[in-house]
KELUM-287675 format. One record per residue (C-alpha): residue number from 1; chain; x negated, y, z. Coordinates in Angstrom, 3 decimals. Each point is the difference from the previous one (the first is absolute). Layout:
residues N
- NUM	A	X	Y	Z
...
//
This chain:
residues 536
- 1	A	-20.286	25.915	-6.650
- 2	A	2.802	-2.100	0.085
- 3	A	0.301	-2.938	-1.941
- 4	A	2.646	-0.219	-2.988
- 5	A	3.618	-0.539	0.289
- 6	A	-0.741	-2.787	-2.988
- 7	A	-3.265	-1.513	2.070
- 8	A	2.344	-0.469	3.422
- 9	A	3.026	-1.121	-2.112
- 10	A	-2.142	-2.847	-1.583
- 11	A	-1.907	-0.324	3.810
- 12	A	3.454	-0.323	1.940
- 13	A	1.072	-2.719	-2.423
- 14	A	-3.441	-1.849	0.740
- 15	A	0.986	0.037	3.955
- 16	A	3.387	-1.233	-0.266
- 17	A	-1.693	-2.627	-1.972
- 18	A	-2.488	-1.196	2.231
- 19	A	2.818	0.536	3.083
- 20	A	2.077	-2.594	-1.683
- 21	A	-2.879	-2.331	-0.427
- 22	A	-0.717	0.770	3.930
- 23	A	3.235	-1.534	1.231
- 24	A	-1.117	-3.641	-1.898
- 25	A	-3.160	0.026	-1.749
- 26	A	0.594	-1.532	-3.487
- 27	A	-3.155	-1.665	0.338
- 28	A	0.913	-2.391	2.792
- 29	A	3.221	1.289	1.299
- 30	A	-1.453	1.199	3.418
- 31	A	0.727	3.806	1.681
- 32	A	-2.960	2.178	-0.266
- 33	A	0.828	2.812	2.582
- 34	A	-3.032	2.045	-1.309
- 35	A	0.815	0.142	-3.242
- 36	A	3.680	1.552	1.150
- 37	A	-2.149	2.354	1.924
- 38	A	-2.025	1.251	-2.487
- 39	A	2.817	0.216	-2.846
- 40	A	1.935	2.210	2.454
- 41	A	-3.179	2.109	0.888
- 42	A	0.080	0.605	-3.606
- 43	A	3.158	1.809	-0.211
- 44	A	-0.343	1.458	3.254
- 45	A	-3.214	1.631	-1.803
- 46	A	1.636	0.914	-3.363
- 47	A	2.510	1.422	2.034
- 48	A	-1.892	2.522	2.204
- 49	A	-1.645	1.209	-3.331
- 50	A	3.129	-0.261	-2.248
- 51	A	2.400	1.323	2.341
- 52	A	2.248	2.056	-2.577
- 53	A	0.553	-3.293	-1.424
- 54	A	0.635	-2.177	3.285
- 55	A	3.823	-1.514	-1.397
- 56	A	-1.726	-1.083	-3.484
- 57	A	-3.041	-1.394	1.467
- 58	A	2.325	-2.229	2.709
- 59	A	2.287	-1.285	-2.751
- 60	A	-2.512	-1.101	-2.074
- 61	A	-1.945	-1.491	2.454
- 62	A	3.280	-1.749	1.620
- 63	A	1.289	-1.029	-3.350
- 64	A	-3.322	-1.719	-0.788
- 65	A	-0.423	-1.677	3.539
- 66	A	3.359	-1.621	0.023
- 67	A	0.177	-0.846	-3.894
- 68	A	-2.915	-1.592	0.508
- 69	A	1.157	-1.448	3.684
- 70	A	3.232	-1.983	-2.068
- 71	A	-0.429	-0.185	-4.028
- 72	A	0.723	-3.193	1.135
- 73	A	3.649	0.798	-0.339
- 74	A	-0.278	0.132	-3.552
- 75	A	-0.591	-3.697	-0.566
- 76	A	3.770	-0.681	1.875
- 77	A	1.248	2.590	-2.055
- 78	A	-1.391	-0.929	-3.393
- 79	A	-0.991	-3.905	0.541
- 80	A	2.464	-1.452	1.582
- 81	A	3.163	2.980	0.067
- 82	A	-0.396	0.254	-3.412
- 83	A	-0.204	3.457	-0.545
- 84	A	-1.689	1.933	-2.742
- 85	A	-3.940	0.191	0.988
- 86	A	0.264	4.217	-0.913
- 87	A	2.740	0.053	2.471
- 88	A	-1.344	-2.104	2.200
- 89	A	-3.121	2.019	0.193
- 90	A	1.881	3.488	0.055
- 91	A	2.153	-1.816	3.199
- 92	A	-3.125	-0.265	1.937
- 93	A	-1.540	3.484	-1.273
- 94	A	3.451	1.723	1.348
- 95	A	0.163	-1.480	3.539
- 96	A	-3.497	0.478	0.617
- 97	A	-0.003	3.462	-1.060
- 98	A	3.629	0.607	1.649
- 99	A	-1.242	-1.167	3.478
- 100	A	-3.430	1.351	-0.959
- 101	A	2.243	4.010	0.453
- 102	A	-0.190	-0.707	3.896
- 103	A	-3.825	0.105	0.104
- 104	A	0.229	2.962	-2.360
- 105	A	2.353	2.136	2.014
- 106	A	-2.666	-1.266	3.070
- 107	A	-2.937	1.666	-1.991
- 108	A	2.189	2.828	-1.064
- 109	A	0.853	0.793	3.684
- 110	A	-3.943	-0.432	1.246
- 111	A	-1.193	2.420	-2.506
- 112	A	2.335	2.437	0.133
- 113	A	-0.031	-0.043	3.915
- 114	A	-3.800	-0.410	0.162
- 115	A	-0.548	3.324	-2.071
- 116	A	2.052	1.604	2.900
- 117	A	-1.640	-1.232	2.756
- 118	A	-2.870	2.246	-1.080
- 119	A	-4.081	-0.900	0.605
- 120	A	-0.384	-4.071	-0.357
- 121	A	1.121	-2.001	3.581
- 122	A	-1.499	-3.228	-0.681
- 123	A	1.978	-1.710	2.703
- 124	A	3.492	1.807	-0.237
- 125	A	-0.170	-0.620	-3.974
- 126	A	-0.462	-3.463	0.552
- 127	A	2.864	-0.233	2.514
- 128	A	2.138	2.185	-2.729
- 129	A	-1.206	-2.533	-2.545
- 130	A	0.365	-3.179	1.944
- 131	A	3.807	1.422	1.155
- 132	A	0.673	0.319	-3.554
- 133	A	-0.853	-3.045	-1.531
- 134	A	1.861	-1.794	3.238
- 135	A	3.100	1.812	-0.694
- 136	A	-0.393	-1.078	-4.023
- 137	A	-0.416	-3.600	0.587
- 138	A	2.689	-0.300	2.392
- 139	A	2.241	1.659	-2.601
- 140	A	-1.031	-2.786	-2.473
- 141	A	0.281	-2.457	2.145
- 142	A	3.489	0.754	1.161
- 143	A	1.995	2.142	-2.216
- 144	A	1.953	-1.321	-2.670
- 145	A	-0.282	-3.229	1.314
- 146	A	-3.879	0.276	0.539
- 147	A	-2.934	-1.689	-1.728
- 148	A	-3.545	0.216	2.200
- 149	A	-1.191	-2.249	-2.408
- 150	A	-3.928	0.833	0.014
- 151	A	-0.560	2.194	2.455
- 152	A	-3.271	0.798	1.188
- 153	A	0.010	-1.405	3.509
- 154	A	-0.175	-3.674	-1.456
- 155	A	-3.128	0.324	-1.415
- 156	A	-0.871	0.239	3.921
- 157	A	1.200	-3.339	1.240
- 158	A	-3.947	-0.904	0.595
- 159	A	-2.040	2.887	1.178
- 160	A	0.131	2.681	3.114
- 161	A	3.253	0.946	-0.920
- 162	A	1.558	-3.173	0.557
- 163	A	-0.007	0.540	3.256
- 164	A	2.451	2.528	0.115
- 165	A	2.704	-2.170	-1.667
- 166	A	1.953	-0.890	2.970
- 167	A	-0.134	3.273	1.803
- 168	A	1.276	2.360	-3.439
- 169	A	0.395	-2.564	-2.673
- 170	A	-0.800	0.384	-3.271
- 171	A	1.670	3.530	-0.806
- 172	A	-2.149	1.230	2.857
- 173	A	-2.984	-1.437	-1.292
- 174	A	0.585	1.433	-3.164
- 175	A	0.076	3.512	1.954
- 176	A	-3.778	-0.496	1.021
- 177	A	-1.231	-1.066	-3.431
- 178	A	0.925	3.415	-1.310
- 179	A	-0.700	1.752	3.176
- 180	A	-3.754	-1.816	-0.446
- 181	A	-0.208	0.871	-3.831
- 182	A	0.700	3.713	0.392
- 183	A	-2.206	0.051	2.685
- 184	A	-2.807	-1.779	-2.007
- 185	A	0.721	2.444	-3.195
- 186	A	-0.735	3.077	2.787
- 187	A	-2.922	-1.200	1.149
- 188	A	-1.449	-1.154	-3.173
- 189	A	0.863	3.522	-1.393
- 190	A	-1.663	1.571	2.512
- 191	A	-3.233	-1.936	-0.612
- 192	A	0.256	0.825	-3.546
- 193	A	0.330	3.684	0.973
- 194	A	-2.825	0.482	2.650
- 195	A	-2.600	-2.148	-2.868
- 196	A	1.632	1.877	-2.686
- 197	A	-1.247	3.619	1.875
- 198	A	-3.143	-1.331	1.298
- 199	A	1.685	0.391	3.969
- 200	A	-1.996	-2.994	1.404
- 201	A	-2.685	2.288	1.286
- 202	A	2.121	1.846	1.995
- 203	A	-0.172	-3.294	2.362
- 204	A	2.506	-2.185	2.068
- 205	A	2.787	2.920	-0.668
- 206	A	0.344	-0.811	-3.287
- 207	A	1.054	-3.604	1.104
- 208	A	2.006	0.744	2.584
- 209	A	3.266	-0.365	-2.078
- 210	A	-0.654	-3.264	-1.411
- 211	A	-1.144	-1.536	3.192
- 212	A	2.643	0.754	1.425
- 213	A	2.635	-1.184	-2.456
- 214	A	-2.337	-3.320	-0.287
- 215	A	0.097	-0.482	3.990
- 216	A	3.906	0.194	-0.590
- 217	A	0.345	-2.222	-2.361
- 218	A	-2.209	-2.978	1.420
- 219	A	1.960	0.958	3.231
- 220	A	3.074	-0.956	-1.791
- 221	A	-1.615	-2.960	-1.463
- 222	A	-1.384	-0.960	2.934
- 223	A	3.557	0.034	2.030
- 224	A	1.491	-3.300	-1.015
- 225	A	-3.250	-1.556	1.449
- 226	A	0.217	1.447	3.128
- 227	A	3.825	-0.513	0.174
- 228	A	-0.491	-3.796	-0.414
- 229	A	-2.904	0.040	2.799
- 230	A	2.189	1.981	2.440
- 231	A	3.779	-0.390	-1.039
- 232	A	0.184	-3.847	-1.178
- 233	A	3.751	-0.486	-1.640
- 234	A	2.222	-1.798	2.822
- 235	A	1.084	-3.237	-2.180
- 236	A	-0.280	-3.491	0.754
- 237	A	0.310	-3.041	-1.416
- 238	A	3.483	-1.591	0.017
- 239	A	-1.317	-3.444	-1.527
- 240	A	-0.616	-1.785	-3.303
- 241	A	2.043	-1.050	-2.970
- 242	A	-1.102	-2.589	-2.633
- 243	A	1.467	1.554	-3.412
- 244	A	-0.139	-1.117	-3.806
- 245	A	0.410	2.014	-2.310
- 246	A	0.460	-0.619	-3.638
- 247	A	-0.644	1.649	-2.864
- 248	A	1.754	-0.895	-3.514
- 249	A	-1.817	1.692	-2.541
- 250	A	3.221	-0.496	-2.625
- 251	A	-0.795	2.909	-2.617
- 252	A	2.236	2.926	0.025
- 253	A	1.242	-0.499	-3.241
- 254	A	0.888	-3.530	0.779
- 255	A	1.295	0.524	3.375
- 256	A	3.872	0.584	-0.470
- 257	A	0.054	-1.824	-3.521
- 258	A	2.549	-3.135	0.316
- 259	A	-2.063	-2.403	-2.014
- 260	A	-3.594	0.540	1.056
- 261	A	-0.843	2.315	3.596
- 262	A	3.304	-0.747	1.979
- 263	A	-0.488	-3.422	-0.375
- 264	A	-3.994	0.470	0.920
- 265	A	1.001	1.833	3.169
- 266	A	2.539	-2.359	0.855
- 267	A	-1.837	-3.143	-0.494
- 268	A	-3.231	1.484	1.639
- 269	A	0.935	1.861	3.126
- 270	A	3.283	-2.961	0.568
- 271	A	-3.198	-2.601	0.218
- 272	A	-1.938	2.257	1.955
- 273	A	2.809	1.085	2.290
- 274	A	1.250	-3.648	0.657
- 275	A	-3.048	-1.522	0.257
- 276	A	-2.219	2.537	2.165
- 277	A	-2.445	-1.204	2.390
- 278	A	1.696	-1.133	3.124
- 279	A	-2.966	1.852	2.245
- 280	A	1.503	3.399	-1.485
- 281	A	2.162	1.676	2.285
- 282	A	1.025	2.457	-2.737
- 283	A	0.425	-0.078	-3.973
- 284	A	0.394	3.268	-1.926
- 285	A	0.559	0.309	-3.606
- 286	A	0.181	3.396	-1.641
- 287	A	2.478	2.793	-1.542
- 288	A	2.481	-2.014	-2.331
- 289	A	-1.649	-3.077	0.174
- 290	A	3.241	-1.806	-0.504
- 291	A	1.112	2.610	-2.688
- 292	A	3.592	-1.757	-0.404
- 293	A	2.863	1.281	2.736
- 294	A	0.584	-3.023	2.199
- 295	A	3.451	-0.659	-1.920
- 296	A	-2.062	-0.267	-3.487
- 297	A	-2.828	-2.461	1.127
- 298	A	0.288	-3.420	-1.035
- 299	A	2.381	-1.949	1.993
- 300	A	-1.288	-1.039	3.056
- 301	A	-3.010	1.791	0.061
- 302	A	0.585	2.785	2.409
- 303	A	2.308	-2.581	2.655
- 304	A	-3.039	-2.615	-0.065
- 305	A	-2.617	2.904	1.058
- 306	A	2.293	1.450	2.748
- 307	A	-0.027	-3.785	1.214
- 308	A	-3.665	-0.165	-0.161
- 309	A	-0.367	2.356	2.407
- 310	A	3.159	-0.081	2.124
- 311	A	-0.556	-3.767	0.987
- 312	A	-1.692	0.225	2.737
- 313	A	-4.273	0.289	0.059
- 314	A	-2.457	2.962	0.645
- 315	A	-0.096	1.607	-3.464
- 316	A	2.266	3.150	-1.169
- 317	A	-0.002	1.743	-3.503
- 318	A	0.150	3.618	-1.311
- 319	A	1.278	-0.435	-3.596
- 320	A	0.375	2.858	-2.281
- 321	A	2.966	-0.128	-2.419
- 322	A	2.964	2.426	-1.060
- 323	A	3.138	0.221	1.654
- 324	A	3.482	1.087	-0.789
- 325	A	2.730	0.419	-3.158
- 326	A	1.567	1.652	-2.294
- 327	A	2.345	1.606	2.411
- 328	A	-1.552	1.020	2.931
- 329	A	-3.476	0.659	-1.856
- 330	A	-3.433	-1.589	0.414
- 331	A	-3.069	0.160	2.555
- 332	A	-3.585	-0.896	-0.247
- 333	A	-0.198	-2.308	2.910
- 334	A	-1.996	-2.389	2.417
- 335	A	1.666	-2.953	1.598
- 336	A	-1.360	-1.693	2.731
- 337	A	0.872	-3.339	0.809
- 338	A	-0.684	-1.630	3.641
- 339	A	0.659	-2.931	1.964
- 340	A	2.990	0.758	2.627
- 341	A	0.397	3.652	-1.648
- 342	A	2.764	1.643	-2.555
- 343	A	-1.542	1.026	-3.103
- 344	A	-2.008	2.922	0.338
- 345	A	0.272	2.921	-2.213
- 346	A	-1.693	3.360	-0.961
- 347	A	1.063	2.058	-3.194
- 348	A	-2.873	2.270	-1.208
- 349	A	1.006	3.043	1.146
- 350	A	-2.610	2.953	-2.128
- 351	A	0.529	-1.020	-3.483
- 352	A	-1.998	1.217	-2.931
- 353	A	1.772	2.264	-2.487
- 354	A	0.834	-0.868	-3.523
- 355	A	-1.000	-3.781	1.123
- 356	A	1.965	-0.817	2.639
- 357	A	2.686	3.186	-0.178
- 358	A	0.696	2.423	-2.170
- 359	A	-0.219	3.638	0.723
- 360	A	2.873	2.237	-0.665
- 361	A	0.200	1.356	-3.829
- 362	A	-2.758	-2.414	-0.843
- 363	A	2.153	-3.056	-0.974
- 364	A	-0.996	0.826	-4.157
- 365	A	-3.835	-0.166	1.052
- 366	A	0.482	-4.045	1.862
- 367	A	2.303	-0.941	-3.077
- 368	A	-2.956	-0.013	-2.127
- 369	A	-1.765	-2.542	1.764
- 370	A	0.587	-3.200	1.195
- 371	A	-0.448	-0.051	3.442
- 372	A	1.828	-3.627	1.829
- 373	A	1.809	0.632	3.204
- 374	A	-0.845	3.334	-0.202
- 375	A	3.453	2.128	2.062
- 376	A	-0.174	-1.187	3.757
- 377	A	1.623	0.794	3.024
- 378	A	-1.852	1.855	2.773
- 379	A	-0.522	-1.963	3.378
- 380	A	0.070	1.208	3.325
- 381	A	-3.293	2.097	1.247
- 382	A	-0.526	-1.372	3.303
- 383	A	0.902	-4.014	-0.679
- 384	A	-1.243	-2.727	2.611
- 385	A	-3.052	-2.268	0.346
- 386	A	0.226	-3.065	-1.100
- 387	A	-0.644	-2.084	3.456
- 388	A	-2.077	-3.098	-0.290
- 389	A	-2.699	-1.850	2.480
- 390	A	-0.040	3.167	2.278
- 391	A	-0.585	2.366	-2.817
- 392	A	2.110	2.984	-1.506
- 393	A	-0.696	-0.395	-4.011
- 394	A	1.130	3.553	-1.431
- 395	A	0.839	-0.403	-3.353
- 396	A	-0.745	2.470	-2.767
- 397	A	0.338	-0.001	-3.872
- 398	A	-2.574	0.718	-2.623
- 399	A	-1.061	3.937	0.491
- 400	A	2.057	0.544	2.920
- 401	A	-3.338	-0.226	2.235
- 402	A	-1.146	3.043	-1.607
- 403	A	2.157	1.450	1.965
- 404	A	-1.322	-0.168	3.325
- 405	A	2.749	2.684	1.953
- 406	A	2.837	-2.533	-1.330
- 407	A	-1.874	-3.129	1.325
- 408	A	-0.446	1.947	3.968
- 409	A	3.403	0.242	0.133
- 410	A	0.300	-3.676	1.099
- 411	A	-2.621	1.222	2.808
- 412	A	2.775	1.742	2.065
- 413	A	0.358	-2.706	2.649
- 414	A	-3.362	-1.022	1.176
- 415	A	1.582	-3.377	1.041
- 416	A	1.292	-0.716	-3.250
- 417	A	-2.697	1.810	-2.500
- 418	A	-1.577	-2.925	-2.686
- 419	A	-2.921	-1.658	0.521
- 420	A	-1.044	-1.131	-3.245
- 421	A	1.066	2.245	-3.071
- 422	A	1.168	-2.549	-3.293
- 423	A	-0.298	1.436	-3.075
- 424	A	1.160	-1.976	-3.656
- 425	A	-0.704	1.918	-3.112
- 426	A	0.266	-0.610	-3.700
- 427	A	-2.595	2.086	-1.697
- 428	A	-0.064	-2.289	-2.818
- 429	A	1.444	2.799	-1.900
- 430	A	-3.353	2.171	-0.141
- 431	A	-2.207	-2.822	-1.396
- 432	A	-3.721	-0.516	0.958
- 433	A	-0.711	3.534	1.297
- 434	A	-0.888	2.108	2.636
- 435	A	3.730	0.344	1.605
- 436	A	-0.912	-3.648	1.655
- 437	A	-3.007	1.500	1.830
- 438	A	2.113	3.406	0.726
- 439	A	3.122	-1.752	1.519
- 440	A	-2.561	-2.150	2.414
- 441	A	-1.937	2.793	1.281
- 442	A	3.718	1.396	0.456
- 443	A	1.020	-2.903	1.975
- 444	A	-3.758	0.364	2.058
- 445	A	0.931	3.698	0.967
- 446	A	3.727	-0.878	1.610
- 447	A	-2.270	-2.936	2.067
- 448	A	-2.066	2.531	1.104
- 449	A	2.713	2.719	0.832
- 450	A	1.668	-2.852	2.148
- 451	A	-2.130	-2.080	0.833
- 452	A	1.826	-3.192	-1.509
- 453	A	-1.436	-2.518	-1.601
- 454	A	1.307	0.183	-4.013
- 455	A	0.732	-3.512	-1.815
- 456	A	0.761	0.648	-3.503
- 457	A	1.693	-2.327	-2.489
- 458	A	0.185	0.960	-3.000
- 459	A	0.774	-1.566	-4.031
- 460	A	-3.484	1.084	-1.366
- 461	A	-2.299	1.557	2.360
- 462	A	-1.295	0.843	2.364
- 463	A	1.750	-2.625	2.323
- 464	A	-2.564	0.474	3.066
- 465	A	0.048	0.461	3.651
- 466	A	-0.546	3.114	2.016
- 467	A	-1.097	0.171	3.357
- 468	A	1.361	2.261	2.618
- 469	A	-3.483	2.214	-0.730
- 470	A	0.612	0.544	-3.619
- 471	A	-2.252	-2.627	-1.289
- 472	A	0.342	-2.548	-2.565
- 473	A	-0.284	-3.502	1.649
- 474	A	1.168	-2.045	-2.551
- 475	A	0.612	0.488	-3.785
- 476	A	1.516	-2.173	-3.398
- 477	A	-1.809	0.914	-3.095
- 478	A	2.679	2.126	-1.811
- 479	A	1.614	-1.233	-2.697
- 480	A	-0.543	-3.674	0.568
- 481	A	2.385	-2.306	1.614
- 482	A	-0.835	-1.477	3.415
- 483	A	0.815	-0.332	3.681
- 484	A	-1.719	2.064	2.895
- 485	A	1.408	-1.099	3.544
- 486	A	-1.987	2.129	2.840
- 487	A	0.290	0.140	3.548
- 488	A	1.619	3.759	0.784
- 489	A	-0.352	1.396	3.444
- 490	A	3.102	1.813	0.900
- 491	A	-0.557	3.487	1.999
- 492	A	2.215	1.973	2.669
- 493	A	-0.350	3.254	1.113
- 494	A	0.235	3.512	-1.751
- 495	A	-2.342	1.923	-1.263
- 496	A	0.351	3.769	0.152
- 497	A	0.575	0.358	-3.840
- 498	A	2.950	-2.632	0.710
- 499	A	1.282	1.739	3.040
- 500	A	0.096	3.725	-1.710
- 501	A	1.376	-1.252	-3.444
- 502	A	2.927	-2.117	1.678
- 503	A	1.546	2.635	2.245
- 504	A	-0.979	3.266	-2.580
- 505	A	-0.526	-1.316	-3.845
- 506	A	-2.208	2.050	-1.656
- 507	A	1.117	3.150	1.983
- 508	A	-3.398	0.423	2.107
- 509	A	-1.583	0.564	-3.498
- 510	A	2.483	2.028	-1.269
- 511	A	-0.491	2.337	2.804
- 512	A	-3.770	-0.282	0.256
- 513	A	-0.486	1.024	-3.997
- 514	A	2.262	3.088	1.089
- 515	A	-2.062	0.540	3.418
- 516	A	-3.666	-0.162	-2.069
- 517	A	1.725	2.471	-2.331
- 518	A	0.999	2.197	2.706
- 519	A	-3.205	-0.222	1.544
- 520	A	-2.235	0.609	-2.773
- 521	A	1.340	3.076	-0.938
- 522	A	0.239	1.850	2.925
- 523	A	-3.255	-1.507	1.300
- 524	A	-1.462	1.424	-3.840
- 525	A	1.973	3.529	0.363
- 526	A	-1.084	0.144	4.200
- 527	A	-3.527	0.030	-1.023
- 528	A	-0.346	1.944	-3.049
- 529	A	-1.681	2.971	-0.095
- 530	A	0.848	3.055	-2.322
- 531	A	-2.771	0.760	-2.608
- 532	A	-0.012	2.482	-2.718
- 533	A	0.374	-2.195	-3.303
- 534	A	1.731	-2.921	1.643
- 535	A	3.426	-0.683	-0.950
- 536	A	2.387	1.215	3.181
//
């Protein structure tokens, strides 16, 4: 008997709940891959029961995953935006359950096509499952200016999985979590069935299936550990650089207020800036640290830092600050200041809607709150390294390392490709919650795709250092104000993930969602057999 459409509603809601709390436990922040496992077993089970109701079933369970992956969004909206906490709250309900219709249409498609492929095929209804949710999470992470905020494959930057980060990334990782859950919901069916009719006597053949699918799935457990035994990434070391970083801590609600933040952050990161240790080689303060255009800021401020660190010496500086006026429009930039160099300068080049631009016919929604700074002009995609002590220092803003296809695109050229990725956020906006966790483990995955080492400075958290394997070498309590200077190893050489995703984009993925399609259901219609009462 199948259980009730109101049972695996209320079910599917519970998974999407415990999948957001997989990606950064709210207990102590950290990815717990087999909880994301388990959540998606879950609705890979309710599924092959419930399949009449496949779209509902993936909605709910999408719209309660990635609710629950960034509520966080209402505390910008409400605390600091100032908009009404009702619409505030029905903002987040709407885009979670807007981008939650591409894992709907994903279930939709799996049990309509799954009814058609006649008798159960454990292995091709995986492959249709895990082809599906691919294609649905490259949608949402591209279309309409993408948000893969969340996704699934971050709660596996620790684990097996890891290990296939910098051969298929984190979209392809993604692909073998649901490929693993369907498979798991099969085989725990099955087991349910054979105790359920007493089958056990009839001996091994009743556990045939199951071993099987259980041999295939430690296999593909079992891969990344043999790849890393046999087929060792070729990248090498390309040196050290001693970097500070520095992290403010000036309260959102303070930070771009004349009288009280601006003259925090100026005061604070000017001292820290102009007075950095003269052992570090490299000083980076975060997103809008200076949150004054160079023409505002008090006068002589901005010509005595550029002489700090064009007069000569061994230290440079990556400064975060806005750029631009009222004519030509504004960018959310990084400077970077070196002896013997022209300024350097990188313009965030993904910005986030509503904050940083405004989406067209939207304009009445952003007039309601009151967002600084908040309609920027685009930078380039592809914008140089910043070149200091034999290292190539890519640049990138806030969320733009979530999007890992954007960042290979400085991986064309071998010869020039970074060596150490910079990141300088502002998350200041989202308070004391979960998004600081999230948006490291982020940052962890693009190391691990690359392997680059991340440094990350950012206003509140988590200002840290990444190494070129993903793990967290050094770390600033969030939301304090301090001073971390590490020494980063730089790495050269490209990693298979690096090499794919710089000449292709996403297109391998693309057209390997549409190839396990493909292949599932002729592979499910090539092997069915005709039986009176089964469905033709």
């Amino acid at each position: 008997m199948r259980v009730s459409t109101v049972l695996s509603a209320s079910l599917a809601l519970i998974a999407g709940g415990l999948q957001a709390m997989a990606i950064a436990s709210p207990w102590d922040g950290q990815p717990q891959a087999w909880l994301q496992v388990l959540s998606m077993t879950l609705l890979a089970w309710l599924l092959l029961r419930q399949r009449s109701s496949g779209a509902l079933l993936g909605w709910l369970f999408a719209t309660a995953w990635l609710a629950g992956s960034f509520w966080w969004m209402f505390i910008a909206m409400y605390r600091y935006a100032g908009l009404p906490a009702p619409l505030a709250i029905l903002a987040v309900l709407a885009l979670s359950g807007a981008l939650a219709l591409y894992v709907a249409a994903a279930c939709a498609l799996y049990s309509h096509l799954s009814k058609r492929l006649g008798p159960p095929r454990p292995y091709a209804n995986a492959l249709l499952f895990a082809g599906l949710w691919l294609l649905a999470e490259l949608a949402r992470g591209r279309w309409l200016t993408g948000f893969g905020w969340g996704g699934a494959g971050y709660a596996h930057v620790e684990g097996p999985l890891a290990a296939y980060a910098p051969w298929i990334g984190v979209y392809g990782i993604t692909a073998v979590t649901a490929w693993l859950a369907m498979m798991l919901a099969y085989t725990l069916q099955h087991i349910a069935e054979v105790v359920r009719a007493r089958e056990w006597a009839r001996g091994a053949g009743a556990w045939r299936a199951p071993a099987k699918a259980a041999l295939a799935m430690v296999l593909v457990l079992s891969l990344p550990l043999v790849q890393q035994q046999w087929w060792p990434l070729n990248t090498r070391s390309t040196g050290m650089l001693r970097i500070t970083l520095l992290q403010g801590n000036i309260p959102q609600d303070e930070k771009f207020q004349p009288g009280t933040g601006v003259i925090q952050s100026l005061r604070w990161y000017g001292e820290q800036l102009m007075q950095a240790p003269q052992n570090a080689t490299l000083v980076v303060a975060p997103e809008t640290a200076l949150p004054l255009l160079p023409q505002d800021l008090p006068e002589g401020y901005w010509s005595q830092l550029a002489n700090r660190y064009a007069s000569g010496g061994t230290s440079a500086a990556l400064v975060g600050l806005p750029l631009g006026n009222g004519r030509d429009g504004y960018t959310n930039s990084v400077i970077g200041l070196a002896p013997g160099q022209q300024a350097y300068r990188y313009d965030k080049q993904h910005l986030v809607p509503f904050g940083e631009f405004i989406p067209l016919g939207f304009r009445w929604f952003t007039a309601m709150m009151q967002i600084p700074l908040g309609d920027f002009n685009r930078g380039d995609l592809n914008q140089p390294s910043f070149n200091w002590q034999g290292q190539r220092l890519a640049l990138n803003i806030c969320y733009e390392d979530l999007f890992g296809e954007e960042l290979g695109a400085r991986f064309e050229d071998a010869q020039t490709a970074p060596t150490v990725f910079v990141n300088v956020s502002n998350i200041a906006w989202f308070g004391d919650t979960v998004a600081v966790d999230q948006h490291l483990h982020i940052s962890r995955m693009r190391a691990l795709e690359f392997a680059r080492p991340m440094v990350r400075a950012t206003n509140t958290g988590a200002t840290a250092w990444i190494d070129h394997q993903g793990q967290v070498r050094a770390m600033l309590q969030p939301h304090t104000r301090g001073v971390l200077t590490v020494e980063v190893e730089g790495r050269a050489g490209l990693t298979p993930y690096a090499r794919w995703v710089a000449a292709f984009g996403l297109g391998p993925l693309w057209l390997l969602s549409l190839l396990l399609l493909t292949w599932a259901v002729w592979r499910g219609r090539s092997r069915r057999t005709p039986t009176a009462g089964v469905e033709p």
